[in-house]
N, C-alpha and C positions, 0 to 999 in steps of 0.2 A: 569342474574344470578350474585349475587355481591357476592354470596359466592367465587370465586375463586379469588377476590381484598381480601376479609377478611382471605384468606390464605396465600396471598401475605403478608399479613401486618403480621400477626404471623410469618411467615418464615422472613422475614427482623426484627423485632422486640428482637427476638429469639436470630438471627446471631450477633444485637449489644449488644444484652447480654453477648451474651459467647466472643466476641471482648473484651469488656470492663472487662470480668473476666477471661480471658488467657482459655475460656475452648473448650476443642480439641473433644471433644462429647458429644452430647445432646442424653440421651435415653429415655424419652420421655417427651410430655408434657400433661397436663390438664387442658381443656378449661372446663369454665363454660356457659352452655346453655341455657336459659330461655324458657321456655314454647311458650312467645308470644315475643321472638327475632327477628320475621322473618327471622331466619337463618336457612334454609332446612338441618338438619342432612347427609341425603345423599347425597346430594348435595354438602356439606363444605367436607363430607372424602373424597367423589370421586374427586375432586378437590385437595386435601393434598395429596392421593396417585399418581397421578401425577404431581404435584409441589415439593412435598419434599426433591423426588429421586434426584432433578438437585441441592443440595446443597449437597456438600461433609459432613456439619457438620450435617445436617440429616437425612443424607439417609436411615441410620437406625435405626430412633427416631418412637418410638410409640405413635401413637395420641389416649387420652383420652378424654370422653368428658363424662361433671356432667352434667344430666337435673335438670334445677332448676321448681320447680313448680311457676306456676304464681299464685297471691293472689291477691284479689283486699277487701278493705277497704268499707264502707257502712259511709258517712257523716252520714246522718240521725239515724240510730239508732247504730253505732259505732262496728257491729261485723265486722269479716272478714270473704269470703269463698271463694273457687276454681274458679278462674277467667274462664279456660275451661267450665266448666261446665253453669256457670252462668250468664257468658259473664258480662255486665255492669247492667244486674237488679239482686237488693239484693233479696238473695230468702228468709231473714228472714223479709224483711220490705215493698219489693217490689217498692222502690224507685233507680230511675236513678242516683241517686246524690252522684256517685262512684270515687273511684280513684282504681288504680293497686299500689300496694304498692310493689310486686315484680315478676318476671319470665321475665323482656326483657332485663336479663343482658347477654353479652358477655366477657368475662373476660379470661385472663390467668392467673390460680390458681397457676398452679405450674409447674416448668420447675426440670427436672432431668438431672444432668450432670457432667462430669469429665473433 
């Protein structure tokens, strides 16, 4: 389970934030989640809700999380469509000669704080 290292890394990330900008509470933050992140949703909160409480500056910070859809690109005849759905064969050309063009992002969008 590496989601609780990638909770790790938000909580220490977070703390040098509000270090480096004098801030005394975080009330919450907004992660972005990719479709094909390999980051188990359930997994990353149930891990946040018991890592967060042992930091004084977010014990009471709200975790949000954006699902990004995943998209994947077609070489061959240039459309794009839902990577879930269609995995790596285009379903307008039916060639393998695909890329992901987005949905395995992890990102933090936006931190709130005073």
């Amino acid at each position: 389970m590496h989601e609780l290292g990638l909770v790790v890394y938000v909580i220490d990330a977070v703390e040098q934030l509000a270090k480096e900008n004098n801030l005394t509470q975080v009330s919450s933050i907004t992660l972005e989640l990719g479709e094909v992140s390999s980051v188990v949703e359930e997994f990353f909160t149930d891990c946040w809700e018991f890592s967060h409480k042992k930091s004084e500056l977010l014990k009471d910070t709200e975790l949000r999380i954006e699902r990004l859809p995943a998209v994947t690109s077609c070489n061959a005849c240039g459309k794009t469509y839902p990577t879930i759905t269609f995995k790596k064969l285009c379903p307008h050309c039916g060639s393998l000669d695909t890329q992901l063009l987005c949905g395995n992002e992890f990102n933090i969008k936006e931190i709130e704080a005073c």
